[in-house]
Structures are given as C-alpha cells and as structure tokens.
N, CA, C and O atoms as a Tinker XYZ file with bonds, in Angstrom:
   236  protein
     1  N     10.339000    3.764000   12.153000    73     2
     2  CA     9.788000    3.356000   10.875000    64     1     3
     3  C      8.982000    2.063000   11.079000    63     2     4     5
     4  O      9.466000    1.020000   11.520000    81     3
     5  N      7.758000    2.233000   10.728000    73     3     6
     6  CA     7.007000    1.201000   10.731000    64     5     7
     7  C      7.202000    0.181000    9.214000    63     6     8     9
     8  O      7.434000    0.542000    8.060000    81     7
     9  N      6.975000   -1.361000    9.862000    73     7    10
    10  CA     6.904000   -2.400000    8.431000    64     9    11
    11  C      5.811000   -3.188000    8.891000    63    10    12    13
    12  O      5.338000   -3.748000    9.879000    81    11
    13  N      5.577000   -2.850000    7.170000    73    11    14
    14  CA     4.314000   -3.605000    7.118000    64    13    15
    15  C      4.870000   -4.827000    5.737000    63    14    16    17
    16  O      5.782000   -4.543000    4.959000    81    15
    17  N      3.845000   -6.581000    5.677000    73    15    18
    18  CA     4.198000   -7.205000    4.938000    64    17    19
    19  C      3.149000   -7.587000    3.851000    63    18    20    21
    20  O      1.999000   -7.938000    4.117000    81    19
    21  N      3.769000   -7.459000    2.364000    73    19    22
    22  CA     2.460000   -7.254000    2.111000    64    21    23
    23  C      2.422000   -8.885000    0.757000    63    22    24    25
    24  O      3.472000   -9.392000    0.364000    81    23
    25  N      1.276000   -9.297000    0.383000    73    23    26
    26  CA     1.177000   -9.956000   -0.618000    64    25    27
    27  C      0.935000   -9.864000   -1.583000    63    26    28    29
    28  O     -0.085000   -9.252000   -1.899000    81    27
    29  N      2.015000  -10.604000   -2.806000    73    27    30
    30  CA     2.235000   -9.512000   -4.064000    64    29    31
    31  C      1.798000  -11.206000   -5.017000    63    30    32    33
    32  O      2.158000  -12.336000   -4.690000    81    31
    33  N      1.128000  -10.888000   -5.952000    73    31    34
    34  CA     0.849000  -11.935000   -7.148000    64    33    35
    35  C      0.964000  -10.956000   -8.309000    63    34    36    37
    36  O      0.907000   -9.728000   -8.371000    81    35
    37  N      1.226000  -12.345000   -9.601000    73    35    38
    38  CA     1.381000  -11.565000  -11.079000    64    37    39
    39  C     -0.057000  -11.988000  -11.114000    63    38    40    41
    40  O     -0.623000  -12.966000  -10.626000    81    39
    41  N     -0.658000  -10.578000  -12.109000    73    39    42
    42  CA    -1.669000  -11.194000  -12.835000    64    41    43
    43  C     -1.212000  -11.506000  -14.125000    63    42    44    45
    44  O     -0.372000  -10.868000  -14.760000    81    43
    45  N     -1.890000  -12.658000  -14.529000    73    43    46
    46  CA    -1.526000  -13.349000  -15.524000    64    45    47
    47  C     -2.303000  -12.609000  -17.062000    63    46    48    49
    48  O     -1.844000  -12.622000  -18.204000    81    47
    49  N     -3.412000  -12.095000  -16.638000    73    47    50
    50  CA    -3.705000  -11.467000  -17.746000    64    49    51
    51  C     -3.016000   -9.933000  -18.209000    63    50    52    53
    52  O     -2.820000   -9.575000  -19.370000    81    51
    53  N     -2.758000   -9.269000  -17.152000    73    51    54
    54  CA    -1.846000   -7.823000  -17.501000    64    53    55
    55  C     -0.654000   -8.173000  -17.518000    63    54    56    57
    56  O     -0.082000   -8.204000  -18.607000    81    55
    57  N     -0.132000   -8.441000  -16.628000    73    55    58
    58  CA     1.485000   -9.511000  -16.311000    64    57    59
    59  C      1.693000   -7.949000  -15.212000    63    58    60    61
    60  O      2.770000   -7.366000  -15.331000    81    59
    61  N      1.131000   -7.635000  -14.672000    73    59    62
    62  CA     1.320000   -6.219000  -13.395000    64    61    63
    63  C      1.353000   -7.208000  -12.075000    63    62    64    65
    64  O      0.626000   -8.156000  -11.780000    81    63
    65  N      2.512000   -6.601000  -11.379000    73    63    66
    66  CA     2.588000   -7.158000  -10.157000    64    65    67
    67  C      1.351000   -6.476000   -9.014000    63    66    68    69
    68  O      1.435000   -5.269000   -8.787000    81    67
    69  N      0.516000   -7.081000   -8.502000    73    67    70
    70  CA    -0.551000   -6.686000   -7.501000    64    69    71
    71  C     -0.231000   -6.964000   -6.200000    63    70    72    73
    72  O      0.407000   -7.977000   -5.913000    81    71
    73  N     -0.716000   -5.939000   -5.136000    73    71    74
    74  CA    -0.152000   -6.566000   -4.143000    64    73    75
    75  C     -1.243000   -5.578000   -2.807000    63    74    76    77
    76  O     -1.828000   -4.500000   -2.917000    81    75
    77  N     -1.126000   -6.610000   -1.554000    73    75    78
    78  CA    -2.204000   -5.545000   -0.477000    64    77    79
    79  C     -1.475000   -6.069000    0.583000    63    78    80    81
    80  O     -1.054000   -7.225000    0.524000    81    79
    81  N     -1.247000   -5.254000    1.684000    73    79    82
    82  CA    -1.378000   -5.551000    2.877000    64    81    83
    83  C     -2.361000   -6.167000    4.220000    63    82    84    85
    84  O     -2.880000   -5.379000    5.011000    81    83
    85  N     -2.520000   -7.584000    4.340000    73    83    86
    86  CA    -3.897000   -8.337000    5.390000    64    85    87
    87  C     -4.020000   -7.419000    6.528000    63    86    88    89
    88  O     -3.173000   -7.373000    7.420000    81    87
    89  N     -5.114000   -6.658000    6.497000    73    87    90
    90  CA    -5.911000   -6.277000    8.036000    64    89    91
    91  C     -5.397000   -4.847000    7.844000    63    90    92    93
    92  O     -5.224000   -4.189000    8.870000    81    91
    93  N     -5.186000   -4.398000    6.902000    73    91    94
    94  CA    -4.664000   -2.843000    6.733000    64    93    95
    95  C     -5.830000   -2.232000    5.420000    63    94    96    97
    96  O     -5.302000   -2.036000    4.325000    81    95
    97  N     -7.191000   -1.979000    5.526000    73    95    98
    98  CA    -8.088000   -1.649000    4.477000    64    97    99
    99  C     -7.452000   -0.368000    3.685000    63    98   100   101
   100  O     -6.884000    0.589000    4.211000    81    99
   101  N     -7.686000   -0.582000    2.286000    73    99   102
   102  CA    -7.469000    0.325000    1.423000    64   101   103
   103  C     -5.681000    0.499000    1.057000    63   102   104   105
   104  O     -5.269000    1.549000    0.566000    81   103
   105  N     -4.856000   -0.521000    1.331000    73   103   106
   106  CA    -3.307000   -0.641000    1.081000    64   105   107
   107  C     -3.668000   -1.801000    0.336000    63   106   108   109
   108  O     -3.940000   -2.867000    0.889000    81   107
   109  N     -3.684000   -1.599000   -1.154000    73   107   110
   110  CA    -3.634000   -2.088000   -1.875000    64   109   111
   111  C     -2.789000   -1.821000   -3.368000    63   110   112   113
   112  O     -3.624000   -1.077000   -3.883000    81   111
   113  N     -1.938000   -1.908000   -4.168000    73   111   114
   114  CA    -1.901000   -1.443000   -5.564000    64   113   115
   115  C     -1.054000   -2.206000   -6.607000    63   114   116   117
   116  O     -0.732000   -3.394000   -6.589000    81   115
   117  N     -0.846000   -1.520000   -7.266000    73   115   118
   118  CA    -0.297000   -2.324000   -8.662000    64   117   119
   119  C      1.038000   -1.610000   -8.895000    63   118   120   121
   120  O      1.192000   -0.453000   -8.504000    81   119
   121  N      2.280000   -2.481000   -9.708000    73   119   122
   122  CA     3.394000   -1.728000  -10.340000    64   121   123
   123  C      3.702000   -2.917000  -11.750000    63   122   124   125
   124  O      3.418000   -4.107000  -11.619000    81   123
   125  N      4.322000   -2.347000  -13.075000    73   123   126
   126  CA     4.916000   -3.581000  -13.711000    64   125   127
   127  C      6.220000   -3.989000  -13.061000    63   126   128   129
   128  O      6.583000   -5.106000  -13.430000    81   127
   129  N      7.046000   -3.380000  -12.176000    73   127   130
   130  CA     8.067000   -4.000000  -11.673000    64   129   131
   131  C      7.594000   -4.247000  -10.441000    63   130   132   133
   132  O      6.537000   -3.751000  -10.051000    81   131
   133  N      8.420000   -5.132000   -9.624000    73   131   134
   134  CA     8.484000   -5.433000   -7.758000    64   133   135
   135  C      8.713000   -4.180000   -7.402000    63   134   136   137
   136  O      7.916000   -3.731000   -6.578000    81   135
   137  N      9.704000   -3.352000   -7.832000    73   135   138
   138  CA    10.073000   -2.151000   -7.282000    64   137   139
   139  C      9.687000   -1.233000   -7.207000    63   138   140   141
   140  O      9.969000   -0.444000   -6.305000    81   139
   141  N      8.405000   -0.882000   -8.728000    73   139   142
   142  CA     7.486000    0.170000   -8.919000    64   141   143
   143  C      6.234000   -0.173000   -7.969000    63   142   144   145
   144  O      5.639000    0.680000   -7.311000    81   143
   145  N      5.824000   -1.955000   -7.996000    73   143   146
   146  CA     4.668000   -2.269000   -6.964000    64   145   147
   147  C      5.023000   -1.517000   -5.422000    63   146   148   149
   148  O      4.262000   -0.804000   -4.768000    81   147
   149  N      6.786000   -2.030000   -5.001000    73   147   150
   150  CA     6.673000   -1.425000   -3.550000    64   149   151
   151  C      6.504000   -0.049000   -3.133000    63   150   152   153
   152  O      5.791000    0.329000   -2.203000    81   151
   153  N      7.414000    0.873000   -4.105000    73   151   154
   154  CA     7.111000    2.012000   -4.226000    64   153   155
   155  C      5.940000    2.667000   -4.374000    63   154   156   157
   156  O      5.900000    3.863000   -4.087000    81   155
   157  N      4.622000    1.900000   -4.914000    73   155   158
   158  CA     3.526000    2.179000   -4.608000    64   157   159
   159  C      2.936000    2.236000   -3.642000    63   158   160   161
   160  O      2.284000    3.144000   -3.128000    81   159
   161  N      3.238000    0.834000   -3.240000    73   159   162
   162  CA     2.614000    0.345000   -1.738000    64   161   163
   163  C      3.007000    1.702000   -0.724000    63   162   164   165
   164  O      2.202000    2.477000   -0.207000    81   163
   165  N      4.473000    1.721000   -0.623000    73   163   166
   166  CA     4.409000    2.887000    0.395000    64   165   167
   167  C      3.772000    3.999000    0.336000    63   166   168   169
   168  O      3.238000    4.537000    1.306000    81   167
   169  N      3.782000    4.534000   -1.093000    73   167   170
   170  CA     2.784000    6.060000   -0.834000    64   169   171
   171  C      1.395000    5.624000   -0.638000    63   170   172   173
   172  O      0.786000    6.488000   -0.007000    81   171
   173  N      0.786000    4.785000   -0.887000    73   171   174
   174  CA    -0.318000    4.291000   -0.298000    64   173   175
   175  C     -0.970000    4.191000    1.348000    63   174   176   177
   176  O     -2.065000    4.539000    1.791000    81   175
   177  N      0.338000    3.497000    2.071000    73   175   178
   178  CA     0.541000    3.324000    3.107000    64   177   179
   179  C      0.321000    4.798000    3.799000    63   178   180   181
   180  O     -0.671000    5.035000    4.490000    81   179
   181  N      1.279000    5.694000    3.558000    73   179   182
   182  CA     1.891000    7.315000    3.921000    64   181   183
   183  C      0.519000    7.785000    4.176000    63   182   184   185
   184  O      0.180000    8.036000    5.332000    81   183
   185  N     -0.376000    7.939000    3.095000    73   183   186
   186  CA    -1.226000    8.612000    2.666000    64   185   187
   187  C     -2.319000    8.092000    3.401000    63   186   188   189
   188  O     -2.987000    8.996000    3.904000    81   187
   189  N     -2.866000    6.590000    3.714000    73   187   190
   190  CA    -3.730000    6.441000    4.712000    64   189   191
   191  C     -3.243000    6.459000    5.734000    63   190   192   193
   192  O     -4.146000    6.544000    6.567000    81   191
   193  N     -1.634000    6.404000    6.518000    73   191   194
   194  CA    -1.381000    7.035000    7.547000    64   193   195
   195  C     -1.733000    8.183000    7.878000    63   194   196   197
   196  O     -1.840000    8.414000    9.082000    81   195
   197  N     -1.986000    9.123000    7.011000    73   195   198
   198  CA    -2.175000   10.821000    7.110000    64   197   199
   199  C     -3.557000   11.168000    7.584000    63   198   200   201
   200  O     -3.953000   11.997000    8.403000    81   199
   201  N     -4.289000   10.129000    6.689000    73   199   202
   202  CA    -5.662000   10.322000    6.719000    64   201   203
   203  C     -6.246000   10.108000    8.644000    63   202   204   205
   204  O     -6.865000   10.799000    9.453000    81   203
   205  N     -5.726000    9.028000    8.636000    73   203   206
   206  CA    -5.835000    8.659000   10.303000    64   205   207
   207  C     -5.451000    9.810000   11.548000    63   206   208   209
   208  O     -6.074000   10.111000   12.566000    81   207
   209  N     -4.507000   10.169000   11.147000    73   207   210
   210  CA    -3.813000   10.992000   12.534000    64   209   211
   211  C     -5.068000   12.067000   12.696000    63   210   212   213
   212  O     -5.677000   12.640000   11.793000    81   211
   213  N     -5.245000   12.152000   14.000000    73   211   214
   214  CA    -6.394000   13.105000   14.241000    64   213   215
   215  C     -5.953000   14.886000   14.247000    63   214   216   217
   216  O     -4.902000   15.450000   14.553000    81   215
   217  N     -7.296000   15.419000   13.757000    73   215   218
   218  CA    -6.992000   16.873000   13.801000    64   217   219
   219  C     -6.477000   17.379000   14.866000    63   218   220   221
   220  O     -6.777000   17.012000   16.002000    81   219
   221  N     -5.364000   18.582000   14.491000    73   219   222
   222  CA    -4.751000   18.878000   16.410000    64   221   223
   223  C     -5.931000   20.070000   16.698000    63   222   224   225
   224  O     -6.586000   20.897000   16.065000    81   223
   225  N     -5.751000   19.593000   18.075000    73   223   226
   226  CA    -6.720000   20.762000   18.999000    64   225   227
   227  C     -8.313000   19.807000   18.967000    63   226   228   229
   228  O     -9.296000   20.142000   19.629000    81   227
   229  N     -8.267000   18.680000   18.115000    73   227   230
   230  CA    -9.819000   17.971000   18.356000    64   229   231
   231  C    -10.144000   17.508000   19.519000    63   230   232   233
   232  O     -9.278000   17.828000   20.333000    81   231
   233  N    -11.181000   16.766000   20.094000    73   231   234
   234  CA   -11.329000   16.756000   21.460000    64   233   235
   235  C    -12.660000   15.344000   21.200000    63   234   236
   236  O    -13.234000   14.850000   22.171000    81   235
C-alpha cells in the first residue's frame, strides 16, 4: 500500500475541507468532513493510478 501526504485547508467561504497532494498532478478534491475529504482523496488517487498503468501486451 502506497501513502501519499496530502494538504488539506478550510475554505472560509464554503467552510469545505480542500485538499491536494505536492508533485502528484490532478490529486486534488473537496469533502465537508476530514473524513469525506480523505475518502475522496483516495478514489482520486486509485483512479489516476489506473489511468497510468500501461496497456498489457503494449510495446
């Protein structure tokens, strides 16, 4: 299992916790709880992991 660390601020105008991972493009998102933000973060994460892994049989 990979960890990644990520930085989370309130915005003050929604009051939504925001948050991205440095040097990881496109891991970025929002939750109103810490717990809904992390839970975001990971399917975020998952999902540009997926995108990356190369087609099998490519060359």
């Amino acid at each position: 299992m990979q960890t990644y660390t990520a930085v989370v601020e309130r915005c003050l105008d929604t009051g939504l916790y925001v948050g991205y991972v440095p040097g990881f493009p496109g891991a970025h998102s929002q939750g109103e709880t810490l717990e809904e933000l992390n839970g975001n973060l990971k399917e975020v994460i998952a999902t540009l992991l997926e995108d990356r892994e190369p087609a099998a049989g490519g060359a």
